[in-house]
Jmol script that loads the backbone (N, CA, C; Angstrom):
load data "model"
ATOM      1  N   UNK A   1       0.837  -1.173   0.000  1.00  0.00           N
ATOM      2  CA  UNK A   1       0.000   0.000   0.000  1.00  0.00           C
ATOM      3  C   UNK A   1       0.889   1.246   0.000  1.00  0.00           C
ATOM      4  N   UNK A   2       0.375   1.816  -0.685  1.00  0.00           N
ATOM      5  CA  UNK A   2       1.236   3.367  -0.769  1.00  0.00           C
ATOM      6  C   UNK A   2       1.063   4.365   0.160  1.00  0.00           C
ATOM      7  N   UNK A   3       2.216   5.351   0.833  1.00  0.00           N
ATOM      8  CA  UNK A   3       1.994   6.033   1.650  1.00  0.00           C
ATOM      9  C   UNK A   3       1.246   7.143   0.832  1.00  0.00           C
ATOM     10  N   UNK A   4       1.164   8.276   2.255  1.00  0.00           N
ATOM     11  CA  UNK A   4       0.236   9.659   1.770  1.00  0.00           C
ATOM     12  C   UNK A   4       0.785  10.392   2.822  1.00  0.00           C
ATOM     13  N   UNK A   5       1.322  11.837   2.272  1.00  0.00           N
ATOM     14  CA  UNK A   5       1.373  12.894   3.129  1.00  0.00           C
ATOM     15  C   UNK A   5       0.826  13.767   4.135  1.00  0.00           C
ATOM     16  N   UNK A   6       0.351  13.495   5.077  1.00  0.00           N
ATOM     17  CA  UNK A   6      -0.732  14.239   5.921  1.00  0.00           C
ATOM     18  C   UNK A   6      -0.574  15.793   5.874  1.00  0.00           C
ATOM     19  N   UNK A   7      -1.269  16.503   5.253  1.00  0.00           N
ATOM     20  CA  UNK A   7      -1.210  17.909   4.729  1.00  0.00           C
ATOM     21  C   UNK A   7      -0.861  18.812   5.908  1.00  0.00           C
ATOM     22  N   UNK A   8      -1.763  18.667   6.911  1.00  0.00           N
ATOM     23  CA  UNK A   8      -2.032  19.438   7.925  1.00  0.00           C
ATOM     24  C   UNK A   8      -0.891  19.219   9.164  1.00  0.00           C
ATOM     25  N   UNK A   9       0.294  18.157   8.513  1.00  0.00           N
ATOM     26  CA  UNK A   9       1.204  17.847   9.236  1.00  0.00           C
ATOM     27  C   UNK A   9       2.828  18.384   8.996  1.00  0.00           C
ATOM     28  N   UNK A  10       3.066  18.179   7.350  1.00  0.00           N
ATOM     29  CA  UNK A  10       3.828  18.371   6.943  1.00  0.00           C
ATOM     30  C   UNK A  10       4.574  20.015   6.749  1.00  0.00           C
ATOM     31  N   UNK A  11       5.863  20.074   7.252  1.00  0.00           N
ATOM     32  CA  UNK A  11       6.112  21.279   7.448  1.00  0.00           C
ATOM     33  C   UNK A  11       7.475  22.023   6.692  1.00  0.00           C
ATOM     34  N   UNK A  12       6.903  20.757   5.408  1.00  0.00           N
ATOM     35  CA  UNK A  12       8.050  21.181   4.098  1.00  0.00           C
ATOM     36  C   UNK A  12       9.284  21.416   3.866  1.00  0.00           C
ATOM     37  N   UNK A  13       9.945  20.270   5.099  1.00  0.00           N
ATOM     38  CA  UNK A  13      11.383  20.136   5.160  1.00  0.00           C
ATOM     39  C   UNK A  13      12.021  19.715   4.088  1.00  0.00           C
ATOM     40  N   UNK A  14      11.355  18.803   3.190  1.00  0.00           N
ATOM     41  CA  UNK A  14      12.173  18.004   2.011  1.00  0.00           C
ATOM     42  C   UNK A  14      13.413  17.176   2.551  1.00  0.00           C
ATOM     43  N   UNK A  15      13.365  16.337   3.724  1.00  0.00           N
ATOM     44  CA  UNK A  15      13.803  15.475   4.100  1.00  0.00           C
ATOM     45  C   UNK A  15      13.035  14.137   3.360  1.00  0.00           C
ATOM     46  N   UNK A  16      12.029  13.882   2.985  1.00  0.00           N
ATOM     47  CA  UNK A  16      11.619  12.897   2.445  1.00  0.00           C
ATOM     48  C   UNK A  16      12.139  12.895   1.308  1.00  0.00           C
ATOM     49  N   UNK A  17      11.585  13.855   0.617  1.00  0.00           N
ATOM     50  CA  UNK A  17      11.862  13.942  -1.151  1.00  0.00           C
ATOM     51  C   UNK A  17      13.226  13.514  -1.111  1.00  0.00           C
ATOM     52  N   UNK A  18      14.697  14.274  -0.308  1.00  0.00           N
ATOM     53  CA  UNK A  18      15.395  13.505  -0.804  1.00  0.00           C
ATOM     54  C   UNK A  18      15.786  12.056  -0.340  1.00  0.00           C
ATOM     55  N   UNK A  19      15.134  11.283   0.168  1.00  0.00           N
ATOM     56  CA  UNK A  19      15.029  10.069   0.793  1.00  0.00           C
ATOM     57  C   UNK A  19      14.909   8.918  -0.071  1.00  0.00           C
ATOM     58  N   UNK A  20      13.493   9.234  -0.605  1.00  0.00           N
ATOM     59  CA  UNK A  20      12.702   8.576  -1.332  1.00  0.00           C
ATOM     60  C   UNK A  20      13.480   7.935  -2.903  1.00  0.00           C
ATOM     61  N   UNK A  21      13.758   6.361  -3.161  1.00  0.00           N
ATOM     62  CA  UNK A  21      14.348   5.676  -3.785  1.00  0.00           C
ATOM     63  C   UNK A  21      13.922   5.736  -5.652  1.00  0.00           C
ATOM     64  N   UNK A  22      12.790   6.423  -5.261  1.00  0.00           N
ATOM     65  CA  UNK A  22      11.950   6.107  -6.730  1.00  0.00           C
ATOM     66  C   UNK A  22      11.888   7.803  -6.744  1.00  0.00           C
ATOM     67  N   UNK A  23      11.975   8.498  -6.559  1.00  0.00           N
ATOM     68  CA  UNK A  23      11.822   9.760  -7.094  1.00  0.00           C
ATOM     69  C   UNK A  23      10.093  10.126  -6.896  1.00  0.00           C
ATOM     70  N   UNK A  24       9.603   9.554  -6.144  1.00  0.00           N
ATOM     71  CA  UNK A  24       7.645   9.718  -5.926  1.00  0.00           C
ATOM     72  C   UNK A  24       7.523  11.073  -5.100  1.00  0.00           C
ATOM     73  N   UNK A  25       7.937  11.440  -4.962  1.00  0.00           N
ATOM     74  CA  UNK A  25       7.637  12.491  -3.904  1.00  0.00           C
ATOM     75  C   UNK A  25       7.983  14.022  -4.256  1.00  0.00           C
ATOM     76  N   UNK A  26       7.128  14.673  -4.629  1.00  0.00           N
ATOM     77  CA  UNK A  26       7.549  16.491  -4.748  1.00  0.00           C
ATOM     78  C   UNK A  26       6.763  17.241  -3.825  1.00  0.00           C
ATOM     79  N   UNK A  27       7.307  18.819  -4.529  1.00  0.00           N
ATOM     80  CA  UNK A  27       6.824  19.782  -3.618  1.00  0.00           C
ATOM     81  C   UNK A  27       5.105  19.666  -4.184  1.00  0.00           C
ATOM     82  N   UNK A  28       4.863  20.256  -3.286  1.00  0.00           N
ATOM     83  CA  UNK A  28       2.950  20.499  -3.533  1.00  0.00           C
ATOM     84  C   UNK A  28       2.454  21.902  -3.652  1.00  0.00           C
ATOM     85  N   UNK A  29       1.405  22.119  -3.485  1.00  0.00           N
ATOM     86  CA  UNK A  29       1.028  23.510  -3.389  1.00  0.00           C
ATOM     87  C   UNK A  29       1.475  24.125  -1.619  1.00  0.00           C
ATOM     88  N   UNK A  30       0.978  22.858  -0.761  1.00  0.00           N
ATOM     89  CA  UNK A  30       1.266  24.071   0.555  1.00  0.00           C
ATOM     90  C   UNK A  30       2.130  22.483   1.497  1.00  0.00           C
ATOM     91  N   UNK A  31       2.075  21.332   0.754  1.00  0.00           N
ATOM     92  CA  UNK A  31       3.195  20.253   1.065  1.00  0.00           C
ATOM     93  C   UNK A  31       3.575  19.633   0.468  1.00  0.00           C
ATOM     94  N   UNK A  32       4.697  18.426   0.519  1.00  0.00           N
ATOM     95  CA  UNK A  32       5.083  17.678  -0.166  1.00  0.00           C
ATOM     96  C   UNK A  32       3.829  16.603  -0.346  1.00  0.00           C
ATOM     97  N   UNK A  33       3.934  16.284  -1.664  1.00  0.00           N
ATOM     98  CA  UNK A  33       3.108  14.913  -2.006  1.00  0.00           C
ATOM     99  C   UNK A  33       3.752  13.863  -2.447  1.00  0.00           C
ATOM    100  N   UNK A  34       2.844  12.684  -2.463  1.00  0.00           N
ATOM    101  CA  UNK A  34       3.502  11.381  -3.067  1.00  0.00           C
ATOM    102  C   UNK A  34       2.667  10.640  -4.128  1.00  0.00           C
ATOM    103  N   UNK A  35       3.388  10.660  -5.123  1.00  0.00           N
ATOM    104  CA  UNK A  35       2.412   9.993  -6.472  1.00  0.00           C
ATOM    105  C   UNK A  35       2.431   8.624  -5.975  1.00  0.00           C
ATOM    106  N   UNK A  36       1.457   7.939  -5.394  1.00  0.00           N
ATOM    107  CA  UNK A  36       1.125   6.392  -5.302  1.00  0.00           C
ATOM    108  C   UNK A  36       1.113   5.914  -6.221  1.00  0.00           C
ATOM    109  N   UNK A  37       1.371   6.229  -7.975  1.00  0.00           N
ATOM    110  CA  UNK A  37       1.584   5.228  -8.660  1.00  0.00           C
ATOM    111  C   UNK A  37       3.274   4.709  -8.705  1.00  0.00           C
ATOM    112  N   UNK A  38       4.038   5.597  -8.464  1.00  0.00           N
ATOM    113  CA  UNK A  38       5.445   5.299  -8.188  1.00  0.00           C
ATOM    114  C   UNK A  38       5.905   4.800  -6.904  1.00  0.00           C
ATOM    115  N   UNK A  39       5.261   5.215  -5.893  1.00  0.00           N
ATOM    116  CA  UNK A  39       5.607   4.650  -4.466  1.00  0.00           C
ATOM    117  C   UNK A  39       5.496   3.153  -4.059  1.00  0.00           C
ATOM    118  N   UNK A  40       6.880   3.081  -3.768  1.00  0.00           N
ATOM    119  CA  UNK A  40       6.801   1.403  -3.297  1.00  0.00           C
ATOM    120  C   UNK A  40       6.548   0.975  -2.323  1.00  0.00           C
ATOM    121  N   UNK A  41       6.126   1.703  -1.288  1.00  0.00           N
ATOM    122  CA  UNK A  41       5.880   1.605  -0.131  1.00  0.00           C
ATOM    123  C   UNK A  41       7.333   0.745   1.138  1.00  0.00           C
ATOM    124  N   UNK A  42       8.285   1.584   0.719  1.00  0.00           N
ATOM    125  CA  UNK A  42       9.276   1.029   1.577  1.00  0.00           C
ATOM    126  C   UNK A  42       9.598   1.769   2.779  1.00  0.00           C
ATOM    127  N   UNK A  43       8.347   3.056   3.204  1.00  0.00           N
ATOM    128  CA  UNK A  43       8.894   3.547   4.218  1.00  0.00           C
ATOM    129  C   UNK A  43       9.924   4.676   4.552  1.00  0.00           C
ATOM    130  N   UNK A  44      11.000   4.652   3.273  1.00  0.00           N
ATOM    131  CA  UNK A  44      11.846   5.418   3.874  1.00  0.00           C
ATOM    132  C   UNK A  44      11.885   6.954   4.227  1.00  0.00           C
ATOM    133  N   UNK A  45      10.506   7.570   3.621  1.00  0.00           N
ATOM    134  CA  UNK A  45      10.186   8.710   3.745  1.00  0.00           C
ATOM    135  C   UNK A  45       9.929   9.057   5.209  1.00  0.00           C
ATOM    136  N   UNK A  46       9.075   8.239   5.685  1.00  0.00           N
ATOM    137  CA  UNK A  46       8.503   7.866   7.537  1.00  0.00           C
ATOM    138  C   UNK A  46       9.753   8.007   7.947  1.00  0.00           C
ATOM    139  N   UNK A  47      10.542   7.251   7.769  1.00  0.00           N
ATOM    140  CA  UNK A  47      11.989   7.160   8.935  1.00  0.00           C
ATOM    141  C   UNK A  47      12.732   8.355   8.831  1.00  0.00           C
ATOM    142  N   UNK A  48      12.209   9.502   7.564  1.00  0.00           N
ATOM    143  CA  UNK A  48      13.555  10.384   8.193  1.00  0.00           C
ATOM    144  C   UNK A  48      12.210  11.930   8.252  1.00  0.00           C
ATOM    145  N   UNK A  49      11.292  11.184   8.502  1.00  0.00           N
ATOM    146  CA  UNK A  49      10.326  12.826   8.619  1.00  0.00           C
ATOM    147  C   UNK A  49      10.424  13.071  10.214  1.00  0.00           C
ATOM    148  N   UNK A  50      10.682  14.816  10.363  1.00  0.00           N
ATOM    149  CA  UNK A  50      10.801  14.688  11.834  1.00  0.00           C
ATOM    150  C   UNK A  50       9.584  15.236  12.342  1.00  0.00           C
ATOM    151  N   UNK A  51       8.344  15.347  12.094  1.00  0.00           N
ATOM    152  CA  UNK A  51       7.277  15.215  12.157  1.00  0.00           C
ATOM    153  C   UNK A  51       6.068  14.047  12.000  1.00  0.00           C
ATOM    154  N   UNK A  52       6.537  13.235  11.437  1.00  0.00           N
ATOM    155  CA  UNK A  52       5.504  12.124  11.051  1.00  0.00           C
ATOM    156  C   UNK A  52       4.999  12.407  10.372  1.00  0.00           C
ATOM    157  N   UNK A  53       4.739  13.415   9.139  1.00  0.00           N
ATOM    158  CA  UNK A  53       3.853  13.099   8.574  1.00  0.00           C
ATOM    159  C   UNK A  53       3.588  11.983   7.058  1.00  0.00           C
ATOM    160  N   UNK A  54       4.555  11.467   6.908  1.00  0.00           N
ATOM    161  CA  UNK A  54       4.170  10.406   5.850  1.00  0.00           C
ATOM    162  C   UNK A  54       3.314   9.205   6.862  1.00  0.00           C
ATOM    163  N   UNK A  55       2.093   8.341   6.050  1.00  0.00           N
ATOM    164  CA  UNK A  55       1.734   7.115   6.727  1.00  0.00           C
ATOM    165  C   UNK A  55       1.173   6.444   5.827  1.00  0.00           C
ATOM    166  N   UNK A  56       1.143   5.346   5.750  1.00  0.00           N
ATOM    167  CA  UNK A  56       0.588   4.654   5.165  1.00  0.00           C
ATOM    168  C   UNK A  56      -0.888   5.023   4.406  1.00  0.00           C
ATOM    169  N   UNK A  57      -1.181   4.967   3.353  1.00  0.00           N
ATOM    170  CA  UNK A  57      -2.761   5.164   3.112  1.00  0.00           C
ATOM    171  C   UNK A  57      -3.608   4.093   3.074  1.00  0.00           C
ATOM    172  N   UNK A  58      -4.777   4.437   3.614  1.00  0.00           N
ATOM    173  CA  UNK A  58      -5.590   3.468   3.857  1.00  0.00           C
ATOM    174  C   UNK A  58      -6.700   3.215   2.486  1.00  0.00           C
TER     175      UNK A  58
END
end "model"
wireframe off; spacefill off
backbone 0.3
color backbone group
C-alpha cells in the first residue's frame, strides 16, 4: 500500500523527497506529495520525517 502525506502535518522540510528511492515524492502547493503510482511503499520517507507526517494510506 502506498503512503500519503498528511497535509495538515507536513512542514516542508524536504527530508523525504530527498530520501525517497523512486523519485515519488515532490513539492505540492502548501506540502510535499507522493504519487502512489510510483511509491513502493518502503517507508523510507517515515523514517527520516521529523514530524511524522508520511503514513501509510488506507
Amino acid at each position: 500500500m502506498a503512503y500519503k502525506i498528511n497535509d495538515g502535518v507536513c512542514i516542508s522540510c524536504g527530508a523525504c523527497e530527498a530520501e525517497c528511492p523512486v523519485e515519488a515524492i515532490s513539492q505540492g502547493e502548501t506540502a510535499y506529495v507522493i504519487d502512489e503510482d510510483k511509491c513502493i511503499s518502503c517507508g523510507s520517507c517515515a523514517g527520516v520525517c521529523p514530524v511524522g507526517a508520511p503514513a501509510e494510506a488506507e
